[in-house]
GUTORPA-882749 format. One record per residue (C-alpha): residue in three letters; x, y, z; residue number from 1. Coordinates in nm, 4 decimals. Layout:
BEGIN
ALA X Y Z NUM
...
//
This chain:
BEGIN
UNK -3.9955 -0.2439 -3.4964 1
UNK -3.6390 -0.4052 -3.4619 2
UNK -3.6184 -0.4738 -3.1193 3
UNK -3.6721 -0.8551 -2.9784 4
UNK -3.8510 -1.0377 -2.7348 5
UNK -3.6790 -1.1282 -2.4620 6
UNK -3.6146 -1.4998 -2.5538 7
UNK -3.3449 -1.5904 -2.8258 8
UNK -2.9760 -1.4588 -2.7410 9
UNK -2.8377 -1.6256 -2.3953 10
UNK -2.7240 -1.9155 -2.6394 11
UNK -2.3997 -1.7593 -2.7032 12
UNK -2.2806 -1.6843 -2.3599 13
UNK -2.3674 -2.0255 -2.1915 14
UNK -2.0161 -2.1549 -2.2162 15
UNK -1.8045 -1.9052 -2.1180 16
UNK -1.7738 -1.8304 -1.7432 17
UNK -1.4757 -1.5073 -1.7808 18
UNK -1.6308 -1.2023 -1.6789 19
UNK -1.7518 -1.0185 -1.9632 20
UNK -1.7939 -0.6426 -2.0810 21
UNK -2.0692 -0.4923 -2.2949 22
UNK -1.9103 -0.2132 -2.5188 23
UNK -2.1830 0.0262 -2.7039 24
UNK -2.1478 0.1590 -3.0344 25
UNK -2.4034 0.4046 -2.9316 26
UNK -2.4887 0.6511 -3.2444 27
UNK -2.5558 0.2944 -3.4461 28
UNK -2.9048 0.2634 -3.2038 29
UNK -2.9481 0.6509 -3.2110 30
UNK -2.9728 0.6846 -3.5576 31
UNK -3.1686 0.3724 -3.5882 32
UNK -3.4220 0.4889 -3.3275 33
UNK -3.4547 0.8260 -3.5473 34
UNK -3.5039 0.6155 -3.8588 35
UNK -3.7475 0.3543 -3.6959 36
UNK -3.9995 0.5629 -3.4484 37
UNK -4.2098 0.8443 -3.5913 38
UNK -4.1137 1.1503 -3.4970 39
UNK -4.4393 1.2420 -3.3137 40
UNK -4.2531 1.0837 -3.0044 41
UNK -4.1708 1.4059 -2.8194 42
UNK -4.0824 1.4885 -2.5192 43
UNK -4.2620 1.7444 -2.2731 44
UNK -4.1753 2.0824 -2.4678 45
UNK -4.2840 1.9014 -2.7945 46
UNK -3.9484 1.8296 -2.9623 47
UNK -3.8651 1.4977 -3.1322 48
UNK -3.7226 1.2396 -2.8822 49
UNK -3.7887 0.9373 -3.1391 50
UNK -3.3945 0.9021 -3.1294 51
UNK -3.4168 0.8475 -2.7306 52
UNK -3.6731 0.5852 -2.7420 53
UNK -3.5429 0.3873 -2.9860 54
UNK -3.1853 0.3950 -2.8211 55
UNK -3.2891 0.3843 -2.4573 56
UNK -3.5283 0.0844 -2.5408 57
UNK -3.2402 -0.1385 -2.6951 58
UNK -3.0268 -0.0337 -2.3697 59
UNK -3.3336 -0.1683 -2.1596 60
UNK -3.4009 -0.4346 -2.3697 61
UNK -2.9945 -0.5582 -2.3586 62
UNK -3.0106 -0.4794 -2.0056 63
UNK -3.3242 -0.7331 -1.9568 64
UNK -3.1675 -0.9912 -2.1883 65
UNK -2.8307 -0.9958 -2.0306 66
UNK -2.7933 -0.8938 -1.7123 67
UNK -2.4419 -0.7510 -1.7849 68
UNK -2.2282 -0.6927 -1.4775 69
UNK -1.9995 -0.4388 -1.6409 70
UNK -2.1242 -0.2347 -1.9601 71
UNK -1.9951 0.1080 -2.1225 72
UNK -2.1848 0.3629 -2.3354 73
UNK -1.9688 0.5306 -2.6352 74
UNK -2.0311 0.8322 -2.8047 75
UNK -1.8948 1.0400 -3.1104 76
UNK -1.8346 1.4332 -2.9860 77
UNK -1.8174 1.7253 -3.2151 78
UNK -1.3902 1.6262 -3.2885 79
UNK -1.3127 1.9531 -3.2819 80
UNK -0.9906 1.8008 -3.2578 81
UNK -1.0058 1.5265 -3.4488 82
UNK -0.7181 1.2547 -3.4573 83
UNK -0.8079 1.1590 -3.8534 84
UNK -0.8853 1.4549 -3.9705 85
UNK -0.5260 1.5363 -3.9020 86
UNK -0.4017 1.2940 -4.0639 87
UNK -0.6586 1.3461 -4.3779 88
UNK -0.9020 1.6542 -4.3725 89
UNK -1.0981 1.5151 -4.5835 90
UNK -1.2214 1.2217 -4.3585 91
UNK -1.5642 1.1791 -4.3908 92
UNK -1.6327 1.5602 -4.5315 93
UNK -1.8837 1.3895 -4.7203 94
UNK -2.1162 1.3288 -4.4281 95
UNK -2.3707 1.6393 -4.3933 96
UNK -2.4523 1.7290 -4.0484 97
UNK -2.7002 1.6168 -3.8263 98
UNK -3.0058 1.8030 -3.8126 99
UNK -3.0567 1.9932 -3.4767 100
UNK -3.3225 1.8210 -3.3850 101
UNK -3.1353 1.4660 -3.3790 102
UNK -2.8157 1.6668 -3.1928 103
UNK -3.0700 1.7213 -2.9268 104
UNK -3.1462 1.3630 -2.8906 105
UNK -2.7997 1.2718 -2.8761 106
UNK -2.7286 1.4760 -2.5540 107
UNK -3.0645 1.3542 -2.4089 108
UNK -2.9195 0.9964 -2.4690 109
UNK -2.5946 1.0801 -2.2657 110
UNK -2.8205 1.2236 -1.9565 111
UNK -3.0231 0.9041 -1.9466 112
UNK -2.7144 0.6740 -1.9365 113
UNK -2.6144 0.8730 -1.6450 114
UNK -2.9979 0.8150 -1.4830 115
UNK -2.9324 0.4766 -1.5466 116
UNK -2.6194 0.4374 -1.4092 117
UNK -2.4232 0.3015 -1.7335 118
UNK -2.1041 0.4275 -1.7638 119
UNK -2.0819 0.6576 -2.0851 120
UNK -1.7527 0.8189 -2.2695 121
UNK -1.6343 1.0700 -2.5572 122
UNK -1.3647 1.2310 -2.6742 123
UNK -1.3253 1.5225 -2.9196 124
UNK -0.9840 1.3859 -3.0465 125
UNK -1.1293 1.0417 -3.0932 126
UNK -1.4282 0.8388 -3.2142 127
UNK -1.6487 0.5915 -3.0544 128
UNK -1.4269 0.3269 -3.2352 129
UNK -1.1042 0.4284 -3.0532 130
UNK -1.3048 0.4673 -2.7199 131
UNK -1.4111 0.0635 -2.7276 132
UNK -1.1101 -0.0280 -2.8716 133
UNK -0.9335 0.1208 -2.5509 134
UNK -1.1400 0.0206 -2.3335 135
UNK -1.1989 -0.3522 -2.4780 136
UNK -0.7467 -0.3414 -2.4531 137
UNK -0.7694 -0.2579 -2.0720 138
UNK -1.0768 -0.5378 -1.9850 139
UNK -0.8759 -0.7845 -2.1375 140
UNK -0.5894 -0.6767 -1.9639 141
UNK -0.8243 -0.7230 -1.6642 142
UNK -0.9429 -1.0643 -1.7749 143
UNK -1.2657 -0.9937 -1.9374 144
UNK -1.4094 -1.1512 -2.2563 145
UNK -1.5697 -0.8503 -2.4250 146
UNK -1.8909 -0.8138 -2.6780 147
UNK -1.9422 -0.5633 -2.9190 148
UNK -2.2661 -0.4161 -2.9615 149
UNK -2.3032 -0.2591 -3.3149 150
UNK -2.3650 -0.3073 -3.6844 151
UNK -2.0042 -0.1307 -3.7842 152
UNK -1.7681 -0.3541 -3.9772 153
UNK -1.4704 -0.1638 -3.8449 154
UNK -1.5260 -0.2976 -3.4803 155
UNK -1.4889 -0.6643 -3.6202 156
UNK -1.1154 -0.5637 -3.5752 157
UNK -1.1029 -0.5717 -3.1722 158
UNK -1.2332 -0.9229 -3.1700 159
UNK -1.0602 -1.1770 -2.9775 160
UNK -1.0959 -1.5667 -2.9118 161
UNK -1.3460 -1.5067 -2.6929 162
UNK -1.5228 -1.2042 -2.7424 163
UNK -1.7927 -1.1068 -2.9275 164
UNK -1.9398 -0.9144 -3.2302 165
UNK -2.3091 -0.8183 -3.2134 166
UNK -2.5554 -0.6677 -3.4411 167
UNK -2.7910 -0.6431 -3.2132 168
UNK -3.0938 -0.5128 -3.4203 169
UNK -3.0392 -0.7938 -3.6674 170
UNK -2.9339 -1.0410 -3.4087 171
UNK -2.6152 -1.1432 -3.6024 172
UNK -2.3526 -1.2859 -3.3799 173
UNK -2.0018 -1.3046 -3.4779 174
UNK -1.7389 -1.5041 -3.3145 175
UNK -1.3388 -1.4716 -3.3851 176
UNK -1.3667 -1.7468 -3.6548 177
UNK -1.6782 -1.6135 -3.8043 178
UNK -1.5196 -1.2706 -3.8960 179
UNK -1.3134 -1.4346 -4.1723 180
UNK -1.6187 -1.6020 -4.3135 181
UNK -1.8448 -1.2976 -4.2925 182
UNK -1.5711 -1.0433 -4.4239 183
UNK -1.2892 -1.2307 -4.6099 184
UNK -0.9922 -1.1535 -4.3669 185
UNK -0.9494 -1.2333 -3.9620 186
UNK -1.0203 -0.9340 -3.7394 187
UNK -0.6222 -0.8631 -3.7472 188
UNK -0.6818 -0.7619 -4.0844 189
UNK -0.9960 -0.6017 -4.1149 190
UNK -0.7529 -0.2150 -4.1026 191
UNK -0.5618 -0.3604 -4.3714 192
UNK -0.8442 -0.4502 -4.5851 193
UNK -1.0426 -0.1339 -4.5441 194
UNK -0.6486 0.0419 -4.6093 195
UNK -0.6786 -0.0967 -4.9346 196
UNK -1.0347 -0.1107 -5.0902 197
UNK -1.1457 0.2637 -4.8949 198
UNK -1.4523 0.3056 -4.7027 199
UNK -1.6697 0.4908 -4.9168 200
UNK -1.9033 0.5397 -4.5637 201
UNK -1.6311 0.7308 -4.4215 202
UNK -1.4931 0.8989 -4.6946 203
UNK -1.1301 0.6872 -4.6887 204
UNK -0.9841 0.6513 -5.0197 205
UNK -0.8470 0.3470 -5.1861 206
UNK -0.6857 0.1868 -5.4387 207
UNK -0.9323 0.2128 -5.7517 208
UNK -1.0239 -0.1175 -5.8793 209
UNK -0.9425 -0.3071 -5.5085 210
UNK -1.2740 -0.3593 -5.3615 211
UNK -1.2980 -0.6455 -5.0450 212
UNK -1.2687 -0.9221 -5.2374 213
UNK -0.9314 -0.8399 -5.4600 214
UNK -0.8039 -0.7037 -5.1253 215
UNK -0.8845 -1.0250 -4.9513 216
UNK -0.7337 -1.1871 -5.1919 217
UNK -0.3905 -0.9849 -5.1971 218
UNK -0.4188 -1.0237 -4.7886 219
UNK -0.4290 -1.3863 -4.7795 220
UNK -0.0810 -1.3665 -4.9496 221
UNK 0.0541 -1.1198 -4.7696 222
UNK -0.0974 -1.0387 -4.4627 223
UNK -0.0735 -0.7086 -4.4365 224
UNK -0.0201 -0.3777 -4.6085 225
UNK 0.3675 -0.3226 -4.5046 226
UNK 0.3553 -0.6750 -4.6568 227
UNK 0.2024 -0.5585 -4.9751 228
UNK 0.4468 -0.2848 -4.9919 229
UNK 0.7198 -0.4941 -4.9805 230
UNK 0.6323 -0.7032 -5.2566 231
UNK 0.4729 -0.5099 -5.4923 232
UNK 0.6539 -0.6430 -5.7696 233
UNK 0.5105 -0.9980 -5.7020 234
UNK 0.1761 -0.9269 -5.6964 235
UNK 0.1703 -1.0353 -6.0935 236
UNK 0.3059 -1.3703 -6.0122 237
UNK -0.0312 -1.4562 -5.7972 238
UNK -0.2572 -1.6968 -5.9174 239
UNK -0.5926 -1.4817 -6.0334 240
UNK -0.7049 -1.2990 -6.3591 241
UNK -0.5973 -0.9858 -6.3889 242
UNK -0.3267 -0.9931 -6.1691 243
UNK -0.0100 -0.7938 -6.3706 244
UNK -0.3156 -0.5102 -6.3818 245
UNK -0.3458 -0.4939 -5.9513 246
UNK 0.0186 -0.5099 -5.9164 247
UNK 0.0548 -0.1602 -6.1654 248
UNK -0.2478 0.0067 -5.9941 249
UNK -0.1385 -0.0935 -5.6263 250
UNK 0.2159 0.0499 -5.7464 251
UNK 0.0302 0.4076 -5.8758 252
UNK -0.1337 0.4421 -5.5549 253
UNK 0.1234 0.2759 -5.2523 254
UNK 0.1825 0.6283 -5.1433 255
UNK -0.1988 0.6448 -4.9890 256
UNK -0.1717 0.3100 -4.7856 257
UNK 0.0247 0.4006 -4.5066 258
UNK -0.1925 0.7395 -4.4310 259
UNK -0.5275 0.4526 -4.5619 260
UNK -0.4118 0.1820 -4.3051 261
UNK -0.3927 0.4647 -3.9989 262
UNK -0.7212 0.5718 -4.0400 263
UNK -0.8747 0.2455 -4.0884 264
UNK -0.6892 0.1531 -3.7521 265
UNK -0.9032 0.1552 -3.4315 266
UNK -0.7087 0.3091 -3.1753 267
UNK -0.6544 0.0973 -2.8664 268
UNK -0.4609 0.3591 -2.6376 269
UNK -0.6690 0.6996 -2.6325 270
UNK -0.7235 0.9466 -2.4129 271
UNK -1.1231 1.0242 -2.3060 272
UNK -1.3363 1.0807 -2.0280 273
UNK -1.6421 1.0010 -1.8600 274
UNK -1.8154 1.0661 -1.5299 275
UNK -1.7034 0.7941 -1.3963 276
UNK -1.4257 0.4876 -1.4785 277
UNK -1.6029 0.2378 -1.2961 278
UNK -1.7996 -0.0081 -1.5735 279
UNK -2.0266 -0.2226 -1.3325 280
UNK -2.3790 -0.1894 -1.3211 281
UNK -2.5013 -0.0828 -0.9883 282
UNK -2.8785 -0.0365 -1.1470 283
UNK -3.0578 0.3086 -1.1782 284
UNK -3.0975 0.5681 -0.9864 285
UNK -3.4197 0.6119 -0.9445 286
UNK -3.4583 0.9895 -0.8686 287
UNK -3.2404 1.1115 -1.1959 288
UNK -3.4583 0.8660 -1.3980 289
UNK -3.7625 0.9644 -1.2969 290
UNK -3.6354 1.3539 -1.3339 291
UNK -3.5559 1.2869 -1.7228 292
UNK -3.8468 1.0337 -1.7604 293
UNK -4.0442 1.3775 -1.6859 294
UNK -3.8676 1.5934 -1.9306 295
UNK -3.9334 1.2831 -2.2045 296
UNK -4.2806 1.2798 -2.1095 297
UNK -4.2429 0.8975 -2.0747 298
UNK -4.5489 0.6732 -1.9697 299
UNK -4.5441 0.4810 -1.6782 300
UNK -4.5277 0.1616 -1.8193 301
UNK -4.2067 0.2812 -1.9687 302
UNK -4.0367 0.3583 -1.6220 303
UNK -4.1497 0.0661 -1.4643 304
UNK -3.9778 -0.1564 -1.6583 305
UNK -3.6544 0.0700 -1.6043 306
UNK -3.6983 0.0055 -1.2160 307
UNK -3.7580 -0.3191 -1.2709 308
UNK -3.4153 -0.3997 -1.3860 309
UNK -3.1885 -0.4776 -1.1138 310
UNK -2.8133 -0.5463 -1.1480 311
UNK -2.6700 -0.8862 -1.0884 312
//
């Protein structure tokens, strides 16, 4: 099991009295719940809802722990009209699809957001990425610290003095200053470094022979890639082995960084919707949650501690 006790995490918000957002990498805790829970969890016409549980028990769980005032729900759609595959069809081709029976789940998840009165959001043009980033750029903008819940490197990006990264299954925490020590780069750079070294995950090429550390390392020179570009022919003059050899393959492959670097970029103005805009937590609604509780074939000890959550 990888969820906690509710005991160990208020330690990280006890100093800071802005209001504060909780932004949800969602398919991270559905696809953990459908790699954790055995797939004899089903729900009442007998298909796998191992997915659900696992998901909607870290929502309740988070909910318990923190009593967020304002928290969002984002999912990855189908992108049949995909931003980054524009720019690169070939971004992440190498993923195979998700088995039906996990699609499923996903839609179940959606529904019981809505029974639980979390604000959810997707977008066919844009990832789950570009819908926190947005909405972590308008909070702000609003005067809210934000945290991050998810185990995806990329979101390290969005993080602000002040907000938060969290791995929630693991229960790693990472502030503004820790992203540097955990990844090499600060958060402004995190796009730049993936630009440069790919993301095998996501199927974004790089420069061969620039993995995180060499592109750490080229970063903390010049801090970014329209940096790098612009002084390619220095790159031999830095100070680390091999050095005359980056400079010649960075020069073979400069024509990828620009395309690299936009779809490494989390997109902080896109365009999505959800059933509603308003993020606060008004608590569940008791009728819908009991309605998909049914479907799920959930016990009762399971919906009472849903109704026993109550927003702040």
């Amino acid at each position: 099991m990888y969820f906690h006790e509710p005991s160990r995490k208020m330690h990280f918000m006890a100093n800071n009295n802005k209001k504060r957002a909780y932004l949800v990498d969602s398919s991270i805790y559905i696809f953990r719940g459908w790699h954790v829970y055995p797939e004899h969890i089903t729900d009442s016409e007998g298909n796998p809802t191992n997915a659900v549980y696992g998901f909607t028990e870290f929502l309740r769980e988070l909910i318990a722990l923190e009593q967020p005032e304002y928290i969002a729900c984002a999912f990855d759609a189908r992108q049949t009209n995909s931003y980054r595959r524009e720019i690169y069809p070939e971004y992440k081709a190498n993923r195979p699809p998700a088995p039906e029976e996990l699609k499923r789940q996903f839609k179940y998840c959606r529904d019981f957001c809505r029974a639980a009165g979390i604000a959810d959001f997707s977008s066919n043009r844009y990832e789950a990425d570009d819908i926190i980033g947005t909405l972590a750029t308008r909070l702000r903008e609003q005067g809210y610290a934000i945290t991050i819940l998810s185990a995806d490197k990329d979101l390290a990006q969005l993080v602000k003095p002040g907000d938060i990264w969290w791995d929630f299954a693991r229960d790693k925490i990472l502030h503004y200053r820790d992203v540097e020590k955990t990844f090499g780069v600060r958060p402004e750079l995190i796009a730049d470094l993936l630009a440069l070294s790919g993301d095998a995950i996501d199927n974004v090429p790089g420069i061969p022979g620039v993995g995180y550390k060499m592109a750490s390392n080229l970063l903390s020179k010049y801090p970014s890639v329209e940096d790098i570009l612009d002084n390619i022919d220095n790159i031999s003059q830095m100070k680390f082995r091999g050095s005359a050899r980056i400079q010649k393959l960075v020069d073979e492959h400069k024509h990828i960084l620009p395309m690299t670097k936009q779809l490494t970029t989390i997109v902080t103005d896109a365009e999505f919707k959800g059933p509603r805009d308003d993020l606060r937590w008004q608590g569940v609604n008791e009728s819908a949650l009991h309605s998909i509780f049914d479907f799920l074939d959930a016990g009762p000890g399971r919906r009472e501690r849903w109704l026993n959550l109550e927003p702040v």
